[in-house]
C-alpha positions, 0 to 999 in steps of 0.5 A, a space after each residue: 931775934 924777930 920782932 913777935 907778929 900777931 896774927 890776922 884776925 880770920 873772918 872766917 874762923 869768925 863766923 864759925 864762933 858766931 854762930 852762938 851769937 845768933 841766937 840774940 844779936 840774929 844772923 849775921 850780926 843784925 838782929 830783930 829783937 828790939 833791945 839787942 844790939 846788931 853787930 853787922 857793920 860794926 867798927 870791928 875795933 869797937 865790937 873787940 873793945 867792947 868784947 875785951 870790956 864784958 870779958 874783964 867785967 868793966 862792962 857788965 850784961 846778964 847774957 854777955 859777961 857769961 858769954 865772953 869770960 872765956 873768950 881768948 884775943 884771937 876769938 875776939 878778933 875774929 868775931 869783931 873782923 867777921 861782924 864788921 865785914 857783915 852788910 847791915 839789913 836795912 832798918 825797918 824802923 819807919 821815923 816821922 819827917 818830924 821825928 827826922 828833923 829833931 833827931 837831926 838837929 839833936 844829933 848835931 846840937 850835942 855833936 853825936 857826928 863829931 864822934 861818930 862820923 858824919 854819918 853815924 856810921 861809927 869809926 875805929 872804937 866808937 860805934 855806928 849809931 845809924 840804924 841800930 835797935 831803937 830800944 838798944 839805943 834808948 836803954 844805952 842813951 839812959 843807962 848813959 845819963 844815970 851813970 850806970 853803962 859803962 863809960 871807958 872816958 866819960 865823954 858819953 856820960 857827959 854829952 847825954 846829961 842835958 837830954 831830956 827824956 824826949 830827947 833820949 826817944 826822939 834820938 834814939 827813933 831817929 838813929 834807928 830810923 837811919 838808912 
């Protein structure tokens, strides 16, 4: 008997089930609206954890819960291998040099590279932080240190405790800030 194959995921069936998604996370996968997160570049294995998490109810969001209840395996590997093939659009957030350095040295004093590359540009299950919506980022960085956003090993949770929140603002700008 032969071993069972699973299919590849098909970039192009992707973009024809992501045109719903546009409506919140824009064209392509980078959105404009400041508290939704962009999905163009991406680590497609995070965007399809992430999908798996809102599907099964682990992790929980008024608009996307709803929109991937239904979404089957193959659905949700095609979204993820068509987001993360996508170029993100440069961010059009504009950080201080000030800003720039304290988000920088944060990034490294609480091991935000260790993680999520070198570059923040995320890797595998862990996603790009580099550019990402600023308000997403710093509502995710909160929901982190209260406990309330989902947290599948707890190292999030963890790492965010000792930010204050300047801090969770200074990182967030200067992770959205990233080119």
């Amino acid at each position: 008997m032969a071993p069972l194959v699973a299919p590849a995921a098909d970039p192009v069936a992707g973009r024809n089930k992501a045109q719903v998604c546009a409506a919140c996370h824009g064209a392509g996968g980078n959105s404009a609206d400041p508290a939704v997160p962009s999905l163009a570049g991406q680590p497609a294995q995070f965007i399809a954890t992430q999908l798996i998490m809102f599907r099964e109810g682990n992790r929980k969001d008024p608009r996307m819960s709803p929109a991937a209840v239904n979404m089957t395996n193959t659905d949700i590997n095609d979204l993820a291998a068509y987001f993360s093939a996508q170029p993100l659009a440069p961010s059009a957030r504009i950080t201080t040099p000030a800003k720039v350095t304290a988000g920088r040295r944060l990034s490294e004093q609480y091991h935000c590279v260790s993680c999520h590359g070198p570059a923040l540009m995320g890797q595998q299950h862990i996603p790009r932080l580099a550019g990402q919506q600023f308000e997403y980022l710093r509502t995710q960085l909160r929901g982190f240190k209260a406990g309330t956003r989902f947290d599948m090993d707890g190292n999030m949770t963890s790492a965010v405790q000792a930010l204050s929140d300047t801090d969770v603002a200074i990182l967030a700008d200067y992770l959205a800030g990233m080119k």
